[in-house]
KOLGU-4560 file (N, C-alpha, C; in nm, 3 decimals, padded with zeros to 5 digits):
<recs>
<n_xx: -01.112 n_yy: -00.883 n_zz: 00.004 ca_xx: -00.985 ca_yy: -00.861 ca_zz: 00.069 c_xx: -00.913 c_yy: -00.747 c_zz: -00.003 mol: A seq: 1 type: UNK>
<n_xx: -00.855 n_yy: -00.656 n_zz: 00.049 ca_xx: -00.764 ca_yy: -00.526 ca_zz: 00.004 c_xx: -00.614 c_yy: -00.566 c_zz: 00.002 mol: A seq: 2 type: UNK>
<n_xx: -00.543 n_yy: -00.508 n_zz: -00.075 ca_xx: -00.462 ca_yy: -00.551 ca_zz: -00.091 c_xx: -00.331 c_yy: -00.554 c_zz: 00.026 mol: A seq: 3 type: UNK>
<n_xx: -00.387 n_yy: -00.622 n_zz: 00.140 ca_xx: -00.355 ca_yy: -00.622 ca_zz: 00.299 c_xx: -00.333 c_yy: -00.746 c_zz: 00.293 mol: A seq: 4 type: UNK>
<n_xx: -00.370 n_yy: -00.834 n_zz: 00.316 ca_xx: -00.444 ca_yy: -00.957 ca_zz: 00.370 c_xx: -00.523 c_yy: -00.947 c_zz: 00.453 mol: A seq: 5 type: UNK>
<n_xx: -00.581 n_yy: -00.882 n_zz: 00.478 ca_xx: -00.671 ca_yy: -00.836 ca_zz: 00.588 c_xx: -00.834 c_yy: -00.827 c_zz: 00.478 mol: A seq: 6 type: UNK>
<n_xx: -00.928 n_yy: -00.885 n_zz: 00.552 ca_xx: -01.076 ca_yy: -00.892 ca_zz: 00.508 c_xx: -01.155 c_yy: -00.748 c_zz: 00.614 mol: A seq: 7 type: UNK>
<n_xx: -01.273 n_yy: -00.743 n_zz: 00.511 ca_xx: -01.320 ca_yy: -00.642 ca_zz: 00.580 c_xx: -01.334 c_yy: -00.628 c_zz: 00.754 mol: A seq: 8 type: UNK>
<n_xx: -01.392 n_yy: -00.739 n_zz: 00.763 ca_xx: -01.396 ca_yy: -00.783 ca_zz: 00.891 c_xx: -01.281 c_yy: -00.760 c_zz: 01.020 mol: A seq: 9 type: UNK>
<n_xx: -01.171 n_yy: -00.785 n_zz: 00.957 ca_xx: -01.048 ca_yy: -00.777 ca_zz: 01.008 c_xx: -01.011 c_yy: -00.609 c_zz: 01.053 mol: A seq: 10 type: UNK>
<n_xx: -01.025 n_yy: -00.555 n_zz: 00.922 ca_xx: -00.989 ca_yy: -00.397 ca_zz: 00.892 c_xx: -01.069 c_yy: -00.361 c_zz: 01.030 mol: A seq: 11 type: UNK>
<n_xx: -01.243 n_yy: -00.401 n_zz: 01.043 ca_xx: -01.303 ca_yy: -00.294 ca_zz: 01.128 c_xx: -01.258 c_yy: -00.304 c_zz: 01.261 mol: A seq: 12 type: UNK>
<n_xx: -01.213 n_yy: -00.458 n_zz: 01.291 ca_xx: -01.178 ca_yy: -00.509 ca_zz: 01.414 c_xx: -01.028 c_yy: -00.406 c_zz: 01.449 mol: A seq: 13 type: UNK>
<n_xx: -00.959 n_yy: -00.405 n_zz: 01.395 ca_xx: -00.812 ca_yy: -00.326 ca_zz: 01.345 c_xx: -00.873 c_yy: -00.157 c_zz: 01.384 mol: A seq: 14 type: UNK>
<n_xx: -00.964 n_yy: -00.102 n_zz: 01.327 ca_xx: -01.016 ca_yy: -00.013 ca_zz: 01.355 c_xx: -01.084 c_yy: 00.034 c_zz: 01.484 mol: A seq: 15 type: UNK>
<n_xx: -01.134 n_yy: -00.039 n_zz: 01.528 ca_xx: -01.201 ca_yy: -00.021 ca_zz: 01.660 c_xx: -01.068 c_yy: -00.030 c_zz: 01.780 mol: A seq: 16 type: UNK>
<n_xx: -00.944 n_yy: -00.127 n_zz: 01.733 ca_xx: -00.883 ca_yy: -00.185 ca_zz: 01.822 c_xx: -00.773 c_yy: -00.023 c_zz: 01.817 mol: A seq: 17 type: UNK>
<n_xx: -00.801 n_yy: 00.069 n_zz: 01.771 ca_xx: -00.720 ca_yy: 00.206 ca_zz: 01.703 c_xx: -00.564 c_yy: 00.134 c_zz: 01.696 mol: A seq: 18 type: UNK>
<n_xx: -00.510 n_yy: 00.054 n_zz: 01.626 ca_xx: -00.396 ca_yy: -00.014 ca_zz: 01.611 c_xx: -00.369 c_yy: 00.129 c_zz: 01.525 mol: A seq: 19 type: UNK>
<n_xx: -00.236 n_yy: 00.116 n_zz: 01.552 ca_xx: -00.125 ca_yy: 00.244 ca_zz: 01.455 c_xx: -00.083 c_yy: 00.139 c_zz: 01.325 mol: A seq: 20 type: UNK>
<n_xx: -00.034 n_yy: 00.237 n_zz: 01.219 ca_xx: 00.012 ca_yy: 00.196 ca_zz: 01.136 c_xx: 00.139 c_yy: 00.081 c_zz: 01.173 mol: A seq: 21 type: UNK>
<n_xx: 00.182 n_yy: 00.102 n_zz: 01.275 ca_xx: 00.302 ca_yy: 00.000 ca_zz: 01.254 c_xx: 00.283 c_yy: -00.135 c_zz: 01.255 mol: A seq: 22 type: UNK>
<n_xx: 00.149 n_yy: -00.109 n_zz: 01.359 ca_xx: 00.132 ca_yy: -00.268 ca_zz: 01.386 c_xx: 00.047 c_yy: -00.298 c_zz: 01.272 mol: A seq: 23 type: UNK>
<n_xx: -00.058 n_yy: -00.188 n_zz: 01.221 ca_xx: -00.097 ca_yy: -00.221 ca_zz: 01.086 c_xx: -00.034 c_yy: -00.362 c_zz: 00.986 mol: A seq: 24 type: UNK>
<n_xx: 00.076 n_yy: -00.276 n_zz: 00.964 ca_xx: 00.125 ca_yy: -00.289 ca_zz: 00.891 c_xx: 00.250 c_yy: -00.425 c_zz: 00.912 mol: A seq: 25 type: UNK>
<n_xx: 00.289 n_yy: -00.455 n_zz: 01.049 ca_xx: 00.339 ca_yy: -00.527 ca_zz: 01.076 c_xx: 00.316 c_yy: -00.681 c_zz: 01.014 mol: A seq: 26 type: UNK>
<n_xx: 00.143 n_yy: -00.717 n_zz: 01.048 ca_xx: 00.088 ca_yy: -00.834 ca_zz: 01.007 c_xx: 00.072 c_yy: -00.848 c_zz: 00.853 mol: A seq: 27 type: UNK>
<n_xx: 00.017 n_yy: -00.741 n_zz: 00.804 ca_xx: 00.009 ca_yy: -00.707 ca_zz: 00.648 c_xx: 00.075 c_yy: -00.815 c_zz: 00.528 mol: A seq: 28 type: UNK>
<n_xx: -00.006 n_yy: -00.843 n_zz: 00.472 ca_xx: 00.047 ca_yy: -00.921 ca_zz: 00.360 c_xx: 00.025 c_yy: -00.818 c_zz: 00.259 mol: A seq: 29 type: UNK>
<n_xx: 00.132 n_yy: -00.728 n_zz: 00.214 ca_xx: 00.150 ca_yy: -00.667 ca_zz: 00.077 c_xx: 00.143 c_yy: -00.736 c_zz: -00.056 mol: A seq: 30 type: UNK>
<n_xx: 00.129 n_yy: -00.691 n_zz: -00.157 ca_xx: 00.112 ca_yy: -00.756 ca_zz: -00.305 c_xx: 00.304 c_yy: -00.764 c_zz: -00.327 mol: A seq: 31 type: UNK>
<n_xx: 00.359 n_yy: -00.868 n_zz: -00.346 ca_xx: 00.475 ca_yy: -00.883 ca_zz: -00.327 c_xx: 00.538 c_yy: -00.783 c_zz: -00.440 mol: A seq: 32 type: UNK>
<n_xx: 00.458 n_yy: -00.780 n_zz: -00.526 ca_xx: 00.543 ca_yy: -00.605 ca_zz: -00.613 c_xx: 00.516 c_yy: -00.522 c_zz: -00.562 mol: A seq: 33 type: UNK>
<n_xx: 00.453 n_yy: -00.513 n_zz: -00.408 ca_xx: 00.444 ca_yy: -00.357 ca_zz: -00.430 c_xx: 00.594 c_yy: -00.240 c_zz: -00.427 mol: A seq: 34 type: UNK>
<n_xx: 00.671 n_yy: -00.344 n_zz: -00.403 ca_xx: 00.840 ca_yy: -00.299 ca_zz: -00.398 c_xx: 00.839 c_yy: -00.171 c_zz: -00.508 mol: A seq: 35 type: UNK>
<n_xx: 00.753 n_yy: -00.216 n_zz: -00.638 ca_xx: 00.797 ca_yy: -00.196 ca_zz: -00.787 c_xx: 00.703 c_yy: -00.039 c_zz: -00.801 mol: A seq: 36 type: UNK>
<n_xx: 00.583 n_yy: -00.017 n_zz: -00.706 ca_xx: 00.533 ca_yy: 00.134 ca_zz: -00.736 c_xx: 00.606 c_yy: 00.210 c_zz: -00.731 mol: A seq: 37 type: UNK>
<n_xx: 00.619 n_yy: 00.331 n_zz: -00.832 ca_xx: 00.715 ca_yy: 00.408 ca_zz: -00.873 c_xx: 00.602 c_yy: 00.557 c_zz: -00.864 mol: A seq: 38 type: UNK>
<n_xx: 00.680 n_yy: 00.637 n_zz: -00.825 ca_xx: 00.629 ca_yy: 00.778 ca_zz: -00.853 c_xx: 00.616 c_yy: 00.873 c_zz: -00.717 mol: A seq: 39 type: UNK>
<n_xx: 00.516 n_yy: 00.975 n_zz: -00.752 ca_xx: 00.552 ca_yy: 01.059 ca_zz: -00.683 c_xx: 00.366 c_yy: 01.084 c_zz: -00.577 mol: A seq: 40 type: UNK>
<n_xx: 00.375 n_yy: 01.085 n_zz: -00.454 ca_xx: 00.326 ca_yy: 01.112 ca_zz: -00.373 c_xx: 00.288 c_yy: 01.180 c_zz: -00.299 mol: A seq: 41 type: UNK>
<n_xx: 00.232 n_yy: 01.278 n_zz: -00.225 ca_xx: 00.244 ca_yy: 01.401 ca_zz: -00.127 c_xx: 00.397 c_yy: 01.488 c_zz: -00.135 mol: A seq: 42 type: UNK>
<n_xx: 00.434 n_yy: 01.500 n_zz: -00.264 ca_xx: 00.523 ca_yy: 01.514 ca_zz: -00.292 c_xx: 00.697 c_yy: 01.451 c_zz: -00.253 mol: A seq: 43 type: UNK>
<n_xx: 00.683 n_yy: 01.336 n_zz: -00.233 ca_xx: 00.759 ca_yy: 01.274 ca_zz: -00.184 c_xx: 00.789 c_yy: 01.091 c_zz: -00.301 mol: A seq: 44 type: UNK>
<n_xx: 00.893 n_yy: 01.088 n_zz: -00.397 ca_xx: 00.917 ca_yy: 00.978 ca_zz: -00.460 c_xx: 00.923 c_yy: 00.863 c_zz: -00.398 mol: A seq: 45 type: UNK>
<n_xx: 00.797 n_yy: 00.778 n_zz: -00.419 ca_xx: 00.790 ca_yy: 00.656 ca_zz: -00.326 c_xx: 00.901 c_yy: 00.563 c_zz: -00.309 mol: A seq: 46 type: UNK>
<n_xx: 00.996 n_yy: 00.529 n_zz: -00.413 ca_xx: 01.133 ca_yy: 00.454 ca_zz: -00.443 c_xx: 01.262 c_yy: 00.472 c_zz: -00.383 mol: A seq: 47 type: UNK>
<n_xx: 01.172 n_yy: 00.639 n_zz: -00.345 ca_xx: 01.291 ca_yy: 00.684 ca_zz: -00.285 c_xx: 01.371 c_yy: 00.696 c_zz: -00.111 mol: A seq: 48 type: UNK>
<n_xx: 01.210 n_yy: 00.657 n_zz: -00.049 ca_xx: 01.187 ca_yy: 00.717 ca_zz: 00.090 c_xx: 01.261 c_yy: 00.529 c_zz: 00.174 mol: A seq: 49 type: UNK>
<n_xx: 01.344 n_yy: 00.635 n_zz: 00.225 ca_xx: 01.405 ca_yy: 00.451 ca_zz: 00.322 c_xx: 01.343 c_yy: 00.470 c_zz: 00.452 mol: A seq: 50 type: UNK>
<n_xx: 01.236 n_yy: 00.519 n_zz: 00.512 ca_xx: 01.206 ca_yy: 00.428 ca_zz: 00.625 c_xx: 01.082 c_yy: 00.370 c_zz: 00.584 mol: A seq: 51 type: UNK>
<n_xx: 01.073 n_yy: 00.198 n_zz: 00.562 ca_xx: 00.997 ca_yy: 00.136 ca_zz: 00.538 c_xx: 00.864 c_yy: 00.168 c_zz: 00.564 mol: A seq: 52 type: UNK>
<n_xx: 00.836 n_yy: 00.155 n_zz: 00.727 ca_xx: 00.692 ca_yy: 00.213 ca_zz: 00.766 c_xx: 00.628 c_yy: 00.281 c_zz: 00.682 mol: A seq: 53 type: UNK>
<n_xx: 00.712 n_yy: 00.430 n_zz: 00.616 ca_xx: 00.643 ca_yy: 00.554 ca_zz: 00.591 c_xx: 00.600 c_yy: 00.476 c_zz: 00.417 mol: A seq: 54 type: UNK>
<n_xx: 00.731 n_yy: 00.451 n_zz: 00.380 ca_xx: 00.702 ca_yy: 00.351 ca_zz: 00.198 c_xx: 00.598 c_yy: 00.274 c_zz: 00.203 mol: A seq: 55 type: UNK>
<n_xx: 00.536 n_yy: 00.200 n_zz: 00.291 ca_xx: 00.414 ca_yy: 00.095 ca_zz: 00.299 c_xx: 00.295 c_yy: 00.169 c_zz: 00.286 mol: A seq: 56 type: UNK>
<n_xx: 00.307 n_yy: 00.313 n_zz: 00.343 ca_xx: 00.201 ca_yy: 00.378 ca_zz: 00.400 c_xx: 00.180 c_yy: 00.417 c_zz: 00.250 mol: A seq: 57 type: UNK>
<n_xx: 00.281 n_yy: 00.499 n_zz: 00.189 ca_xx: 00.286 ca_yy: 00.573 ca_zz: 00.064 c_xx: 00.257 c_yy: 00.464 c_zz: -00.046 mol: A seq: 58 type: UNK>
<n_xx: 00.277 n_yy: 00.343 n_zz: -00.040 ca_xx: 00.221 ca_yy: 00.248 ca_zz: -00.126 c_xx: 00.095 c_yy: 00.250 c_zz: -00.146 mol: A seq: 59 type: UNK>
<n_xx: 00.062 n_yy: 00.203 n_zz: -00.031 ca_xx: -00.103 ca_yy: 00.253 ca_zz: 00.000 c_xx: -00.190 c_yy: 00.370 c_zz: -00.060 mol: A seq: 60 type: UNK>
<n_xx: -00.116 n_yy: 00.478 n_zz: -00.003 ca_xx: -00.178 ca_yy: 00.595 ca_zz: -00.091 c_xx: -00.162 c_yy: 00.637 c_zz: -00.261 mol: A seq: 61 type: UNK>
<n_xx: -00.035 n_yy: 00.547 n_zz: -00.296 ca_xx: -00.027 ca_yy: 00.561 ca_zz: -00.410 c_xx: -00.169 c_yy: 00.488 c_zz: -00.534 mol: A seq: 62 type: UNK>
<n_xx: -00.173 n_yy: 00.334 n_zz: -00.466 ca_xx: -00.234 ca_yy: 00.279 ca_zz: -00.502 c_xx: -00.382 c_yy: 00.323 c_zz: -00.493 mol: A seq: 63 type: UNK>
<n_xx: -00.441 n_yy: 00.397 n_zz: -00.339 ca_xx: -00.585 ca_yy: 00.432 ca_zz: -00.376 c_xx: -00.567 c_yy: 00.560 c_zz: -00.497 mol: A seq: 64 type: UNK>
<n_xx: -00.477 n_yy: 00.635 n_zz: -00.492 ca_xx: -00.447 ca_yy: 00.734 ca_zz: -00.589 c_xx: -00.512 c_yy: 00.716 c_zz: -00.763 mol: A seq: 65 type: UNK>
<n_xx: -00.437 n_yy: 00.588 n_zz: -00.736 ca_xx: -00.466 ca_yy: 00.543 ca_zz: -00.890 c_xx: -00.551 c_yy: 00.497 c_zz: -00.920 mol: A seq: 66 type: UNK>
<n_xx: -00.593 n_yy: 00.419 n_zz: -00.838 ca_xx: -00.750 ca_yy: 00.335 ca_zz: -00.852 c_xx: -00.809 c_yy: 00.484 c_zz: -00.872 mol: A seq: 67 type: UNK>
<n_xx: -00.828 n_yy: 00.546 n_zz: -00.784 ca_xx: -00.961 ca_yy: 00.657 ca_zz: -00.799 c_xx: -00.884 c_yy: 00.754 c_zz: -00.915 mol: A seq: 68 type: UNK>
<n_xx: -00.796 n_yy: 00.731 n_zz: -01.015 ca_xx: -00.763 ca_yy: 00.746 ca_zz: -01.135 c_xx: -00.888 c_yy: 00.714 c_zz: -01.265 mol: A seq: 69 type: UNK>
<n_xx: -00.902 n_yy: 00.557 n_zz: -01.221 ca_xx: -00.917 ca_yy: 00.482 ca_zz: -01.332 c_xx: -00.827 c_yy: 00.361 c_zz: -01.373 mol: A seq: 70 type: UNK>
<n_xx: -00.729 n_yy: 00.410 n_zz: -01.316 ca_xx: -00.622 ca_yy: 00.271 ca_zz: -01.379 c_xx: -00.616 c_yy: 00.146 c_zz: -01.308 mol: A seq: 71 type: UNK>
<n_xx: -00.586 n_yy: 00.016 n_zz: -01.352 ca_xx: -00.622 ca_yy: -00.086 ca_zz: -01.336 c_xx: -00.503 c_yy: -00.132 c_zz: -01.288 mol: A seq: 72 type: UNK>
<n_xx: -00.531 n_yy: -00.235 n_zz: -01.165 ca_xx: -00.393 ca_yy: -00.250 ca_zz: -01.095 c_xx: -00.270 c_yy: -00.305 c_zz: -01.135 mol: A seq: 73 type: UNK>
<n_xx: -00.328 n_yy: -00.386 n_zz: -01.220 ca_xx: -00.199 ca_yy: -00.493 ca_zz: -01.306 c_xx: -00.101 c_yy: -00.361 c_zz: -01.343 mol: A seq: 74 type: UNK>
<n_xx: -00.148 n_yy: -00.259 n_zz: -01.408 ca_xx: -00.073 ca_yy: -00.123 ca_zz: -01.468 c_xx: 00.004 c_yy: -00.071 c_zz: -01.295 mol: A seq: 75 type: UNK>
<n_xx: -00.049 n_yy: -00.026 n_zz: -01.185 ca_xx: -00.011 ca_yy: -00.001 ca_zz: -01.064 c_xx: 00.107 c_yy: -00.085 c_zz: -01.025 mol: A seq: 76 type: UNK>
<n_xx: 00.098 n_yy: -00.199 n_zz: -01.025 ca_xx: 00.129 ca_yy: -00.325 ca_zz: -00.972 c_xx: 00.160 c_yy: -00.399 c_zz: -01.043 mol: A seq: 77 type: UNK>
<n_xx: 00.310 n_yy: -00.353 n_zz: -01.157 ca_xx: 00.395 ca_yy: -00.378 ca_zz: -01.203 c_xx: 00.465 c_yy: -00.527 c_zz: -01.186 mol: A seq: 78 type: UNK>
<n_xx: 00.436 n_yy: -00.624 n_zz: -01.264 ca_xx: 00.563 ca_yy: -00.739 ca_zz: -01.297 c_xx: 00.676 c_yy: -00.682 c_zz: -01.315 mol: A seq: 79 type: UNK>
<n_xx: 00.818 n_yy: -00.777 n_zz: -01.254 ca_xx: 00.936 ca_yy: -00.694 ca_zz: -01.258 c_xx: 01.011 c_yy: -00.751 c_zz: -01.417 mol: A seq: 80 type: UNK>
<n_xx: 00.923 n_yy: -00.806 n_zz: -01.487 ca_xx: 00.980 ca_yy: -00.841 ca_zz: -01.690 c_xx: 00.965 c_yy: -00.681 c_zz: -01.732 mol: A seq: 81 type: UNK>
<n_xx: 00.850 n_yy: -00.551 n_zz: -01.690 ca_xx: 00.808 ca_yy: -00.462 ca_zz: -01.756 c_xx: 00.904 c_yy: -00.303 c_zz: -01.648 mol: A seq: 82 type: UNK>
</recs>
């Protein structure tokens, strides 16, 4: 499972069905910090951007960002004590 709630299975079904991000994202179970990713994106500060849709999306990309970094998600995907 990705950090969606969505299983692979789901994703391809989602894929074939060409669903847009909204509805994507509508059902989506996010990692409840993802509130807490901080930084900067397609040049755009993720913390900063208020229309939700586009912040979910940029979560997303932040997070494959980092993974294909090296860094490990617990570090991404911040507790709000740190």
């Amino acid at each position: 499972m990705v950090n969606t709630g969505y299983d692979e299975l789901k994703i391809q079904e989602l894929i074939k069905q060409k669903v847009t991000f909204e509805e994507f994202f509508k059902y989506a179970e996010l990692n409840p910090n993802a509130h807490l990713i901080k930084g900067v994106i397609c040049g755009y500060r993720i913390e900063e951007i208020d229309n939700t849709l586009t912040q979910q999306v940029r979560f997303l990309d932040k997070l494959v960002d980092e993974l294909a970094k090296g860094r490990k998600m617990e570090k991404i995907l911040r507790n709000e004590k740190t």
